[in-house]
SERO-4910 file (N, C-alpha, C, O; in steps of 0.05 Angstrom, whole numbers):
BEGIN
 pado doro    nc1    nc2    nc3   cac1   cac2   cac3    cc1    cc2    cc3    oc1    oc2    oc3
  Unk    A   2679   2119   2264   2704   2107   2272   2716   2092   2249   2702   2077   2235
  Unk    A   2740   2096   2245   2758   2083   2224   2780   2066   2231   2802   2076   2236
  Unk    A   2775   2034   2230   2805   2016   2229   2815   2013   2210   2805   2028   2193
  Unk    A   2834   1997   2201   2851   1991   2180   2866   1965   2193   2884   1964   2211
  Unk    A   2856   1951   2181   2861   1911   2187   2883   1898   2157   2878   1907   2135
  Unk    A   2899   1883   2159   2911   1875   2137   2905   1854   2142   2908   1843   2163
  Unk    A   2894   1845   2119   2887   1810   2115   2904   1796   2102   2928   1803   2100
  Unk    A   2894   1771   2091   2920   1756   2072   2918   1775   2056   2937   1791   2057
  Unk    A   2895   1778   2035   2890   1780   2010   2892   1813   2002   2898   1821   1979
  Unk    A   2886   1826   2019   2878   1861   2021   2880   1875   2045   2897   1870   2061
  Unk    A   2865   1891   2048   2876   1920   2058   2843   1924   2069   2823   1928   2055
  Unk    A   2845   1922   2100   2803   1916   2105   2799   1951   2116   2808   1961   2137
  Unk    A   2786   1962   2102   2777   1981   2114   2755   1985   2134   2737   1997   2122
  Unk    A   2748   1982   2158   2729   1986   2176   2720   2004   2188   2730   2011   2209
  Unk    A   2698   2018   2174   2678   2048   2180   2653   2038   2203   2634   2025   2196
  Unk    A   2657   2045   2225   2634   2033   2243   2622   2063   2248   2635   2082   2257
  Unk    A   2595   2062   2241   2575   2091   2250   2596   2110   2247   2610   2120   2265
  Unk    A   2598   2112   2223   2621   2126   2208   2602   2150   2203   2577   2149   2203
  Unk    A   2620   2175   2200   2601   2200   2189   2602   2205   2156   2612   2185   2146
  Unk    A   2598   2219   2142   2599   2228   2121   2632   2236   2116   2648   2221   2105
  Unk    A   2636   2257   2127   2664   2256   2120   2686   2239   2119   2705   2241   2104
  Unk    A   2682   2219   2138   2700   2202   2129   2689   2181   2119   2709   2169   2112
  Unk    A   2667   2166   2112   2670   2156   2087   2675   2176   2065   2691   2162   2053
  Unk    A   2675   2200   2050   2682   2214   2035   2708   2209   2035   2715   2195   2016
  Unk    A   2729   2218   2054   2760   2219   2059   2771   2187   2055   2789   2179   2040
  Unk    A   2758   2174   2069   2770   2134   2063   2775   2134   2026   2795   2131   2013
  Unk    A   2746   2139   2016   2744   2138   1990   2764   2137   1966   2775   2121   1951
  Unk    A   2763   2174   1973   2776   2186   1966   2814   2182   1971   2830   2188   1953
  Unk    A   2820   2175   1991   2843   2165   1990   2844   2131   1987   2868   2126   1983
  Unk    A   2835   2116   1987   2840   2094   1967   2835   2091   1942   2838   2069   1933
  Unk    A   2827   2115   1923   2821   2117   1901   2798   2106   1886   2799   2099   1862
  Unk    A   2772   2104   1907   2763   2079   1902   2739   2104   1878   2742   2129   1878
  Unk    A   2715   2088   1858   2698   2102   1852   2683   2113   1870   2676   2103   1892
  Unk    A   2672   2145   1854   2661   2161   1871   2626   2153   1875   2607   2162   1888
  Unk    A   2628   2136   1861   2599   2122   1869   2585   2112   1890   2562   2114   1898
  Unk    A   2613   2096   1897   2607   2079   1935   2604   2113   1951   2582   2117   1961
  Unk    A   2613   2124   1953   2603   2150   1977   2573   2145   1966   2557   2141   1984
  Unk    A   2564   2144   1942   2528   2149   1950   2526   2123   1959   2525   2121   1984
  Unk    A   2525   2103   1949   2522   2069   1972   2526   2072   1991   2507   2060   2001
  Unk    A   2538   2079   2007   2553   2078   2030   2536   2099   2053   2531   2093   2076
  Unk    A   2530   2124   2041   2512   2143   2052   2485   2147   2057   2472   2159   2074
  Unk    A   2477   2129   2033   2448   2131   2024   2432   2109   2050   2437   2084   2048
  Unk    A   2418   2117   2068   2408   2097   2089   2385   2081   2074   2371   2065   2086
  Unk    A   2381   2088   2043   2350   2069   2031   2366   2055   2005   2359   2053   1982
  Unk    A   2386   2048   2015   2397   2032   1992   2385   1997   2000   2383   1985   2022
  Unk    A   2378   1989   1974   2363   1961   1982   2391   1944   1979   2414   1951   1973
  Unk    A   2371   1907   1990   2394   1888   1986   2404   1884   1955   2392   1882   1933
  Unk    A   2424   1884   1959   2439   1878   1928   2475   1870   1928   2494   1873   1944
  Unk    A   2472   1859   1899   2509   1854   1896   2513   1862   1864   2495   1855   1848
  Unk    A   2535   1874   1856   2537   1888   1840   2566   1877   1838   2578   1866   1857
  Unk    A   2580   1885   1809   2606   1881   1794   2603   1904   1772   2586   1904   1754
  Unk    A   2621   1923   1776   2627   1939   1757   2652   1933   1741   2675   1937   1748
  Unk    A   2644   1922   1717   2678   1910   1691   2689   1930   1691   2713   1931   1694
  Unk    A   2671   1958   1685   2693   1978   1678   2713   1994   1701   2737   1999   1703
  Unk    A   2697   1997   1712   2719   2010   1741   2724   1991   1757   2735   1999   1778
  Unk    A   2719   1962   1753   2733   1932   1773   2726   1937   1805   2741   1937   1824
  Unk    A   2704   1940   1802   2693   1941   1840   2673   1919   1840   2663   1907   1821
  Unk    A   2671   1916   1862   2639   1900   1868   2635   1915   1895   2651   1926   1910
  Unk    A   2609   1912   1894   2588   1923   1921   2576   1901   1934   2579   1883   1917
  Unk    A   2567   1893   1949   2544   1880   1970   2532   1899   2004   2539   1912   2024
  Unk    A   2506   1885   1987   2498   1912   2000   2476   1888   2015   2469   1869   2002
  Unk    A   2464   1892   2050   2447   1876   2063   2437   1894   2084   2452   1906   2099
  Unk    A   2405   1894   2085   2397   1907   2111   2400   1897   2128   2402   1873   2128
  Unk    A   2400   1911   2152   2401   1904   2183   2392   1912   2195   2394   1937   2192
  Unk    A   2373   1902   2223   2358   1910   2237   2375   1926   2255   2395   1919   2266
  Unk    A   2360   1955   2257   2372   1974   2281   2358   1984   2301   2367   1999   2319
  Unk    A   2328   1972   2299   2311   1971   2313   2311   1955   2344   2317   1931   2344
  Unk    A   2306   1966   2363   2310   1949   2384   2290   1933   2392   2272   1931   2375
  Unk    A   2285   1916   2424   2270   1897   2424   2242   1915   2436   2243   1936   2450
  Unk    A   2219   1904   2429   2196   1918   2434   2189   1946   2416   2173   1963   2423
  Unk    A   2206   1947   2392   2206   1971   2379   2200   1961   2355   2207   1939   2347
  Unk    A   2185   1981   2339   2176   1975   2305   2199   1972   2279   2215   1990   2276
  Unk    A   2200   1952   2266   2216   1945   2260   2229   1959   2249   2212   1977   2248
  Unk    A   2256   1971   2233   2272   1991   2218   2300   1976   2213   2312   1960   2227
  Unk    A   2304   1983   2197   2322   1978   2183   2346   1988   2160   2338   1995   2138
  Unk    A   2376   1989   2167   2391   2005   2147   2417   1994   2130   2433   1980   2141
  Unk    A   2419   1999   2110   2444   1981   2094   2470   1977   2112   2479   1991   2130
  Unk    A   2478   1958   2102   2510   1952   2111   2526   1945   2082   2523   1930   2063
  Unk    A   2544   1963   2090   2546   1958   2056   2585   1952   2062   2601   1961   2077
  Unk    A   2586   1927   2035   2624   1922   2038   2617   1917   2009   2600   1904   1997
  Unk    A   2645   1941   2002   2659   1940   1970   2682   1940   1968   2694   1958   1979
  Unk    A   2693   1924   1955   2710   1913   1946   2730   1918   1914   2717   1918   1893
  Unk    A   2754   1920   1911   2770   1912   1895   2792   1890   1902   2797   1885   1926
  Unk    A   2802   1880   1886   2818   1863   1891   2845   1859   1905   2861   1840   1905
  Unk    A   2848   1892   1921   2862   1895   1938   2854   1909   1964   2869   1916   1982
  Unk    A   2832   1911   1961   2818   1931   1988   2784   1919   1980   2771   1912   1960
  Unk    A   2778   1925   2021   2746   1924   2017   2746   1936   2039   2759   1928   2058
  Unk    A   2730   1958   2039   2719   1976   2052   2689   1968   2058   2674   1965   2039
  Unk    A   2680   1963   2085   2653   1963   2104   2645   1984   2115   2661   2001   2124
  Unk    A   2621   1986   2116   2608   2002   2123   2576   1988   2145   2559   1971   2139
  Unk    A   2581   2006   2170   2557   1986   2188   2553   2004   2210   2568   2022   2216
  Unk    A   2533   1997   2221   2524   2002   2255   2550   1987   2270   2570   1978   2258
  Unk    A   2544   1989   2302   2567   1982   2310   2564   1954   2324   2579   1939   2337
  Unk    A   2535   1953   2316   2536   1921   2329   2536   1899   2316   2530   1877   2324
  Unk    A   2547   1911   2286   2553   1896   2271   2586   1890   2271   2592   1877   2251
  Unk    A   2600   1894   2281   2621   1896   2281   2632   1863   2288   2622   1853   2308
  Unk    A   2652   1848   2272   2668   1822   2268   2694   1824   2279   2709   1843   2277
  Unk    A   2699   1797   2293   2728   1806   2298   2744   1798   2270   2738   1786   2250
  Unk    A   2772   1816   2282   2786   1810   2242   2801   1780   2254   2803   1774   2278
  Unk    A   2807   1768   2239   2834   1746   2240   2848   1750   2217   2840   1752   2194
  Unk    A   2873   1751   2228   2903   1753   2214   2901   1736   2187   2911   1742   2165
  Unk    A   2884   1710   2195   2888   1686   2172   2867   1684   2155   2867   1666   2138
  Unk    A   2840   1706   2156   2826   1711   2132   2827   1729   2115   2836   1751   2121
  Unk    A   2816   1721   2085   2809   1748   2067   2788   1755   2068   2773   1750   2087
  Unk    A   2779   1769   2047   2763   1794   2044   2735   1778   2045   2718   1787   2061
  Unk    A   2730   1760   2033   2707   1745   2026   2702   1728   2061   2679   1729   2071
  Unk    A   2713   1720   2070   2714   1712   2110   2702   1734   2116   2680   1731   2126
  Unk    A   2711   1757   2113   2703   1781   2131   2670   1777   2127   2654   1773   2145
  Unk    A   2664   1781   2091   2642   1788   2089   2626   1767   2088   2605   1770   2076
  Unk    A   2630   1746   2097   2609   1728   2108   2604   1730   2137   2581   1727   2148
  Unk    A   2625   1734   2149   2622   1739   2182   2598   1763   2188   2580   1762   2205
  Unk    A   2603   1782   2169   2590   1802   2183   2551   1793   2168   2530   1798   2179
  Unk    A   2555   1778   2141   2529   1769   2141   2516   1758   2159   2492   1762   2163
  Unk    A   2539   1737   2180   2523   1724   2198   2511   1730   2218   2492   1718   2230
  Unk    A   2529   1761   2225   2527   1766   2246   2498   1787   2243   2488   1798   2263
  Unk    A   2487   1792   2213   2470   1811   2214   2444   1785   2227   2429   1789   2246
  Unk    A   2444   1764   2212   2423   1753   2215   2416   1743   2239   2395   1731   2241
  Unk    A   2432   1747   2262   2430   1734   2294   2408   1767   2298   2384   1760   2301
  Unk    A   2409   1789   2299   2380   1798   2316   2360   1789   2290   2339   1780   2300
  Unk    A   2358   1788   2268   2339   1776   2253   2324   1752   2275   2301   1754   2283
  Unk    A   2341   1730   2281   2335   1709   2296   2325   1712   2321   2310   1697   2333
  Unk    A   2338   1736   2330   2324   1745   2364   2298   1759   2358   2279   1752   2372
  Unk    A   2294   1780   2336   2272   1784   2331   2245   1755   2326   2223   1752   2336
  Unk    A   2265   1736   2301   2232   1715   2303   2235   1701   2341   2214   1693   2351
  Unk    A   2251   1701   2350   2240   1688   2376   2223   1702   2396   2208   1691   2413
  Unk    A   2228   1729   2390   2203   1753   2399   2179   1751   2394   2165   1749   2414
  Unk    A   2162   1750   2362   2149   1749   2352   2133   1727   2362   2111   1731   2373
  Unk    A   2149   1697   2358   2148   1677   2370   2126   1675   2395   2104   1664   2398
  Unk    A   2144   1693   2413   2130   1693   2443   2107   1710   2435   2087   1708   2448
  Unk    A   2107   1724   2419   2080   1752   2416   2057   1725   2407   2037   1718   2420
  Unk    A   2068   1712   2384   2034   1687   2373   2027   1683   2394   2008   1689   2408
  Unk    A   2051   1667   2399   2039   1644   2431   2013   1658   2445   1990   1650   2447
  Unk    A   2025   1682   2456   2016   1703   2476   1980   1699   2457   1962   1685   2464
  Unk    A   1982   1713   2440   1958   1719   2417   1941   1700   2424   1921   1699   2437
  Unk    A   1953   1684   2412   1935   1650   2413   1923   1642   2441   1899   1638   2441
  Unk    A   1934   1640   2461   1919   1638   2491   1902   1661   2495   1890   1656   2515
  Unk    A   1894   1685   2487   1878   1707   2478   1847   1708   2468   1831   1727   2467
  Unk    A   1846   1680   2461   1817   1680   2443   1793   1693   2455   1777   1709   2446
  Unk    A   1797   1679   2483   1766   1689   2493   1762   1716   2504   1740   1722   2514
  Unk    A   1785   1736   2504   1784   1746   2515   1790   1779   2491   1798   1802   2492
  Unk    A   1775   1755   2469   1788   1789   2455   1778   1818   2449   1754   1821   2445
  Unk    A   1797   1843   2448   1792   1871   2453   1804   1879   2433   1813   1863   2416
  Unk    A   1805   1913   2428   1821   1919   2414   1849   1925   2420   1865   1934   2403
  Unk    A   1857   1919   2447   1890   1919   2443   1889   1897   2432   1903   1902   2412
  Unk    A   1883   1875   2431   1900   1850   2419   1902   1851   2388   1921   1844   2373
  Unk    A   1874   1864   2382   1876   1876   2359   1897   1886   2340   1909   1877   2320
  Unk    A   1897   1913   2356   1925   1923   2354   1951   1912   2354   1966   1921   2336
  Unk    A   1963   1892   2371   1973   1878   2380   1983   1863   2343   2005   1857   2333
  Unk    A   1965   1861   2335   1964   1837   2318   1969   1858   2284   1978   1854   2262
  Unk    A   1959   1875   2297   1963   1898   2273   1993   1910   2267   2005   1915   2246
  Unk    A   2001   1911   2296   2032   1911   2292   2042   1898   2283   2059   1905   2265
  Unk    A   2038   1870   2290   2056   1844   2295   2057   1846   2258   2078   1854   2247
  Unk    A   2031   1839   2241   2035   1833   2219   2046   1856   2200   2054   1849   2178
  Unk    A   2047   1890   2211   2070   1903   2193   2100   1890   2200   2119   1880   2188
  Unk    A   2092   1897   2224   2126   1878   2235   2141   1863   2217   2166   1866   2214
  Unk    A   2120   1840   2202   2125   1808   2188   2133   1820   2163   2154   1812   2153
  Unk    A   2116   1842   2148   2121   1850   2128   2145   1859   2114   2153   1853   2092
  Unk    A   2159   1879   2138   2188   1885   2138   2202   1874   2137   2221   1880   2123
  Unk    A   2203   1849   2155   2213   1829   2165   2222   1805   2138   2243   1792   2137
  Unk    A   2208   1804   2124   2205   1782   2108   2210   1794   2076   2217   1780   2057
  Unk    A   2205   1821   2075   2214   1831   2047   2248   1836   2052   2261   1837   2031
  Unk    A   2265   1841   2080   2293   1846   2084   2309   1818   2090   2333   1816   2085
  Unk    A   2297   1799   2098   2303   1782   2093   2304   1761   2059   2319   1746   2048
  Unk    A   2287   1769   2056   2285   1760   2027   2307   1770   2001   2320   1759   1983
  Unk    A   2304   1801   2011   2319   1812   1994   2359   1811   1993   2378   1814   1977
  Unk    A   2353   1801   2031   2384   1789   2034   2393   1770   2020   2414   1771   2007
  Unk    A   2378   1749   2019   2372   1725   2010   2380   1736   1970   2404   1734   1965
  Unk    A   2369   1742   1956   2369   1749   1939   2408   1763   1930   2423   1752   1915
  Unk    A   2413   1785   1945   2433   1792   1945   2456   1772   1950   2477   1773   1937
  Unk    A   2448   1746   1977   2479   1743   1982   2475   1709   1956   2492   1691   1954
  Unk    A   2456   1711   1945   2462   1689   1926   2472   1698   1901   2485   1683   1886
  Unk    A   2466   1722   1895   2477   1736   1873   2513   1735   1873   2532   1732   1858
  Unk    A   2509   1740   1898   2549   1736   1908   2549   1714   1895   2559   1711   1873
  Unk    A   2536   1693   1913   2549   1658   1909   2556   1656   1883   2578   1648   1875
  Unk    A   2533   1665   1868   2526   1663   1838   2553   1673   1814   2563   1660   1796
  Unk    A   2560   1696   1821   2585   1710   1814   2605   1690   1817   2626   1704   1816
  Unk    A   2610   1676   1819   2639   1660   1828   2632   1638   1797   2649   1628   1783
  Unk    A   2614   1638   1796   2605   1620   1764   2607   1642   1744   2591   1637   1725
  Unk    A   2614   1655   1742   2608   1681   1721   2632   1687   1709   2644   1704   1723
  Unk    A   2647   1681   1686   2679   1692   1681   2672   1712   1681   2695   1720   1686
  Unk    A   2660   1732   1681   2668   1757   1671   2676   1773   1707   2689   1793   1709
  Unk    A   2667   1763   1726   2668   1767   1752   2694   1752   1764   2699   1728   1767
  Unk    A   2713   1780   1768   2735   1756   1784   2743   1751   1808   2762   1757   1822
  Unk    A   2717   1733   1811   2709   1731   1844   2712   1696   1842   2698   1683   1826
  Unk    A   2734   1681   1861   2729   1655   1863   2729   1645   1895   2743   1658   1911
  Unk    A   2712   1623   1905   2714   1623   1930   2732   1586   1929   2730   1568   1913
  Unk    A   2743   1589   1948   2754   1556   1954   2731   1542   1971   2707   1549   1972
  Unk    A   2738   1527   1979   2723   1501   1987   2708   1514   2017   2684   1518   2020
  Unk    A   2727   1518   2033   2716   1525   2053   2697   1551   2051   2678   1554   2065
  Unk    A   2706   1566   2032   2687   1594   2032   2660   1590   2015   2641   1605   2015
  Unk    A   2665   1560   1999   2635   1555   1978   2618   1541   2004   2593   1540   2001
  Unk    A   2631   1529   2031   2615   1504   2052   2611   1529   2069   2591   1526   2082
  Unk    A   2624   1555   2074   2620   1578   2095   2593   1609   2080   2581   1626   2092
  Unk    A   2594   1603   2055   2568   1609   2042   2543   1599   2035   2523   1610   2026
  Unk    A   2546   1581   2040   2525   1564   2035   2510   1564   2056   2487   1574   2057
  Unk    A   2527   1549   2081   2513   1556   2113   2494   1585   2118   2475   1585   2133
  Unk    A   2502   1605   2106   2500   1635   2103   2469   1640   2097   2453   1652   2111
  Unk    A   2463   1621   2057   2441   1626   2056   2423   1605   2066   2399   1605   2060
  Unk    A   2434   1587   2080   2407   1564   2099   2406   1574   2115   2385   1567   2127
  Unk    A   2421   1600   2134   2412   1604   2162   2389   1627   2150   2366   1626   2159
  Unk    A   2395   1648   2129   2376   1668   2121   2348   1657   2108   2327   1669   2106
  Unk    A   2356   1625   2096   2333   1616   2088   2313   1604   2112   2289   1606   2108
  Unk    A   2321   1594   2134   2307   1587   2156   2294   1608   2166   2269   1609   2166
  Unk    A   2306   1625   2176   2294   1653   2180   2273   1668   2167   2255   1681   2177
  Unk    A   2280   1663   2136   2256   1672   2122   2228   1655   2120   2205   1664   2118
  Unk    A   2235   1630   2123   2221   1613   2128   2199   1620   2155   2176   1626   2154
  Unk    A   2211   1616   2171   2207   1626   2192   2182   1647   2192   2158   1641   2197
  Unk    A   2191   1668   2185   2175   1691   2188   2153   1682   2167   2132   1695   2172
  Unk    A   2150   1663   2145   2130   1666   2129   2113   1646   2150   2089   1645   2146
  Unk    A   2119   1636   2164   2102   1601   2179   2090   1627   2202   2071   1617   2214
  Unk    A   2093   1644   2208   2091   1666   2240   2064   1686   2222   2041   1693   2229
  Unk    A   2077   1689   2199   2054   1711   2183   2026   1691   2177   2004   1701   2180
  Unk    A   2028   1670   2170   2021   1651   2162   1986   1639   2191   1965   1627   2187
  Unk    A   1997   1648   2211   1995   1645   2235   1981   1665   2247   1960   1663   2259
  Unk    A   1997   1690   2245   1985   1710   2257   1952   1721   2235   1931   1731   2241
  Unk    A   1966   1713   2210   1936   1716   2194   1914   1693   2205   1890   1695   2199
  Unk    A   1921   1681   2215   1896   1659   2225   1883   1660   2240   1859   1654   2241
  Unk    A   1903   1673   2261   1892   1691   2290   1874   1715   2283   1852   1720   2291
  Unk    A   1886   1724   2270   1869   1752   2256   1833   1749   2245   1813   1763   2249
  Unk    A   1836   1729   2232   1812   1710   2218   1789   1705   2243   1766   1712   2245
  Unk    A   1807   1688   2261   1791   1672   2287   1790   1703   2304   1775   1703   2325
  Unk    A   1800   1719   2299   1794   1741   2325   1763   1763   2313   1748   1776   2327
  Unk    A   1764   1760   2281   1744   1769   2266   1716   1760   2273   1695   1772   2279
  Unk    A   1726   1726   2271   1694   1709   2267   1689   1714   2295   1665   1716   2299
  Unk    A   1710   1716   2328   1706   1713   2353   1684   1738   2357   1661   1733   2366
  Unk    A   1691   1763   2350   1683   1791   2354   1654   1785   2339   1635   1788   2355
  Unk    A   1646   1776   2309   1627   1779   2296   1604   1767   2312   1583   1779   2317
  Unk    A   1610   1736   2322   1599   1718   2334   1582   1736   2365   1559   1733   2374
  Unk    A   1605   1755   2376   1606   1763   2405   1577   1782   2390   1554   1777   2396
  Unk    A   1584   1802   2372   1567   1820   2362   1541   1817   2358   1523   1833   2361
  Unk    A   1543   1781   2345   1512   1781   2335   1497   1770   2362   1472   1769   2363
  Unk    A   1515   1762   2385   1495   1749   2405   1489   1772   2427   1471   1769   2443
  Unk    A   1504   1792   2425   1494   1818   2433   1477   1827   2420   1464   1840   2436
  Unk    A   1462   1830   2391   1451   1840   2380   1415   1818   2385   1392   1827   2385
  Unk    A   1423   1795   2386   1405   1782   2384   1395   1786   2425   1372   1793   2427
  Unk    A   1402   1783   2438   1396   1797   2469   1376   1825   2464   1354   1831   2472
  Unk    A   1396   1841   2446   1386   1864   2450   1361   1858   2439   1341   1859   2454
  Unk    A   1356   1852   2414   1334   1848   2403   1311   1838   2420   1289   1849   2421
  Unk    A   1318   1817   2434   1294   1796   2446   1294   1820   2475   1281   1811   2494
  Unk    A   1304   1842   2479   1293   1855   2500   1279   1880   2494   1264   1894   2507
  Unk    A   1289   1880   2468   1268   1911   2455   1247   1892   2449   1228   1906   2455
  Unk    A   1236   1868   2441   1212   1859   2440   1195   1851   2468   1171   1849   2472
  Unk    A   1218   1847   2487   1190   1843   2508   1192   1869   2517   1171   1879   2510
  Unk    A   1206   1887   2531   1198   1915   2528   1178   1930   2512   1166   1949   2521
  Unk    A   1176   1921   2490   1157   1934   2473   1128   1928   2484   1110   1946   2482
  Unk    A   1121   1903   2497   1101   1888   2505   1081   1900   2520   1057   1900   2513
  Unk    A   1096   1915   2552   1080   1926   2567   1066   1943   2552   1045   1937   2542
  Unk    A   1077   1966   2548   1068   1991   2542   1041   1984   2520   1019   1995   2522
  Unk    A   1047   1969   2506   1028   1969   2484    996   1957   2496    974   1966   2490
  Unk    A   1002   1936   2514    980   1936   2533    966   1956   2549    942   1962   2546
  Unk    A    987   1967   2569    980   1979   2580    968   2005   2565    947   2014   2574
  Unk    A    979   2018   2542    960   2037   2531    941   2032   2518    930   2052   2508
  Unk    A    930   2008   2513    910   2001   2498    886   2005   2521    863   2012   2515
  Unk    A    900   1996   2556    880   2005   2571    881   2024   2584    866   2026   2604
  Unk    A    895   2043   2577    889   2070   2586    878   2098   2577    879   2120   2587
  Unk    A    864   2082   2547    840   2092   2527    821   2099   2539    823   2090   2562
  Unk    A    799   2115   2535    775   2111   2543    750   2098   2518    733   2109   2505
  Unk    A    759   2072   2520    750   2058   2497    737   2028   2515    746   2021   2537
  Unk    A    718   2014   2503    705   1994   2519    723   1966   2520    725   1955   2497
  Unk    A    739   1949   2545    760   1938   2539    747   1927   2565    737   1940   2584
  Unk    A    751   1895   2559    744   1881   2570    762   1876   2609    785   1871   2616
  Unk    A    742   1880   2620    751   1885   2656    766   1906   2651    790   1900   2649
  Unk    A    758   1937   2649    776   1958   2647    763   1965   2675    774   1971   2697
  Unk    A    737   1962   2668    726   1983   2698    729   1963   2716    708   1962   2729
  Unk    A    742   1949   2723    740   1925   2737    758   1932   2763    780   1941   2757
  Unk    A    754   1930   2786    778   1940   2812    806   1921   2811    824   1927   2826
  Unk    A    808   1899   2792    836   1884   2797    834   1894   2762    850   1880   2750
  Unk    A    826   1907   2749    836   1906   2714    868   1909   2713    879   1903   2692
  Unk    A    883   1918   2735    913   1922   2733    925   1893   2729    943   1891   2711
  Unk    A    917   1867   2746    918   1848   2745    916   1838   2726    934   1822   2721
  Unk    A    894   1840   2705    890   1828   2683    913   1837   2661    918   1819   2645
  Unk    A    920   1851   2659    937   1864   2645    964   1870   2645    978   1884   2630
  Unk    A    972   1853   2671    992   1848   2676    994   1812   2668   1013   1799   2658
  Unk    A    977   1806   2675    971   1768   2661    967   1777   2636    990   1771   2629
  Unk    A    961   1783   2623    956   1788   2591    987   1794   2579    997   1780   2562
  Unk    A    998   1814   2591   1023   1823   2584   1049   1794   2589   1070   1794   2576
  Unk    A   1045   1775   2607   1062   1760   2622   1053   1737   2598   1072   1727   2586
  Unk    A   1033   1730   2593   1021   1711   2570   1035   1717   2540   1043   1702   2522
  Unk    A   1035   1742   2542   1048   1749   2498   1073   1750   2511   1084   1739   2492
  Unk    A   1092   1755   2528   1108   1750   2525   1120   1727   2528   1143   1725   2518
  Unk    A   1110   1705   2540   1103   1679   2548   1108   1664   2517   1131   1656   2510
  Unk    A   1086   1662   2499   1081   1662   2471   1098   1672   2452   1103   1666   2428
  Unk    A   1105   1684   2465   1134   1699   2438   1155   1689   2446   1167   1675   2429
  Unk    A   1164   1691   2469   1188   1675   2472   1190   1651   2462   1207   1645   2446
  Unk    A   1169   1632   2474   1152   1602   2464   1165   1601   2429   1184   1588   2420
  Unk    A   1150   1616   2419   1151   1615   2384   1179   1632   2374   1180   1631   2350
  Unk    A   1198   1646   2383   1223   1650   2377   1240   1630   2390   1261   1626   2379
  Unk    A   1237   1621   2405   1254   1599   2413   1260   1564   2400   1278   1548   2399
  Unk    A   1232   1567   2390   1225   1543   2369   1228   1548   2340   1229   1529   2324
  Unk    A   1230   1577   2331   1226   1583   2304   1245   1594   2294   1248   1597   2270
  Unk    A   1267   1605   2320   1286   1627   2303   1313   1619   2321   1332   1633   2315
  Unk    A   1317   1602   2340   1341   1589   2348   1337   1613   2377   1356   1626   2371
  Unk    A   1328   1623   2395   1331   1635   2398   1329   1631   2442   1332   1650   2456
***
């Protein structure tokens, strides 16, 4: 879908889940470089901001989550380029800003920054509830939680390199307005309406590193929980293959025909069941005192 918005300053081009051909056709009839069709098309274009002196464009380019809730994270460019009479966007549709009559080009493209970073924010409040969840989990842990946690921390990964790399990009903007060779200037309100921009992306990034930060700890405590569970299973098992081992070794010692004290005896079963009840008696005795046990 294609609008066409007049601002103070320019001429707003708005491509929402636009196809190929018409970003091709927009392009191409604003005369713009044939470069932005690959920006604009390319779904693995990273965060960035760019100024071309010779052909007089700039790009900004920011991922956005298109992933929904309970789904693995994904993510695809939104990309707004600009000349000094036109800026053409490019986005999903739930990225979409309302226009006002009384902004330019640089309003627009902060609005729609902001508006990328609100599911950013619904995502860490998800996550959020996922630790919590994790953390009341200890005693009870399996391998879904496992899993659980195996997700969560690719999740963080994505999460925190697209955020970062926003971060990176929309300061490169800020940065440009200090640059003569860039003739990009913002006024007062647009240097106090950028700024807000990269504290809300910096909280967020923040964010996600204090959650990764977290879920690695869980991860740690769910390691030592399992190792702990393992060795006291192992140590059971052990102390029952040793008194198991007990009878039999008795009992075939008297079922030799070898001279063994009260074999021929009419209660010898008796004895040998007290003999057997005694070493195990004694072993338990001396692993319990000697080996924590």
């Amino acid at each position: 879908m294609k609008k066409v918005h007049k601002l103070i300053d320019s001429t707003w081009i708005e491509l929402v889940d636009a196809n190929t051909k018409e970003v091709v056709n927009t392009i191409d009839d604003y005369k713009l470089p044939n470069i932005l069709k690959g920006y604009m098309l390319d779904r693995h274009e990273h965060s960035r901001f760019e100024y071309d002196s010779v052909k007089k464009y700039s790009v900004l380019i920011a991922r956005a989550l298109i992933s929904g809730q309970d789904e693995n994270v994904d993510t695809s460019p939104v990309v707004a380029a600009f000349t000094e009479d036109v800026i053409i966007t490019k986005s999903d549709s739930r990225y979409r800003v309302k226009q006002q009559s009384s902004c330019n080009k640089f309003d627009v493209i902060f609005s729609i920054l902001e508006r990328i970073n609100k599911p950013y924010m619904n995502k860490l409040d998800e996550i959020n509830e996922d630790v919590e969840h994790l953390q009341g989990l200890r005693k009870t842990v399996n391998n879904k939680q496992l899993n659980e946690i195996a997700i969560l921390k690719n999740d963080l990964v994505y999460l925190k390199s697209s955020t970062a790399a926003n971060i990176m990009a929309i300061n490169q903007l800020q940065k440009s307005s200090d640059n003569f060779v860039v003739p990009i200037t913002f006024n007062n309100h647009q240097d106090q309406h950028i700024d807000d921009v990269v504290v809300e992306y910096s909280e967020c990034k923040y964010m996600f590193d204090v959650n990764d930060e977290i879920v690695s700890q869980i991860e740690d405590t769910y390691s030592n929980i399992i190792n702990n569970n393992l060795n006291e299973t192992m140590k059971i098992l052990t102390i029952w293959s040793l008194i198991l081992a007990i009878p039999p070794i008795i009992s075939g010692f008297y079922g030799m025909n070898v001279g063994l004290p009260f074999a021929n005896s009419s209660w010898s079963w008796l004895f040998t069941v007290f003999i057997t009840f005694v070493i195990i008696y004694l072993m338990m005795h001396y692993l319990r005192k000697h080996h924590d046990l």
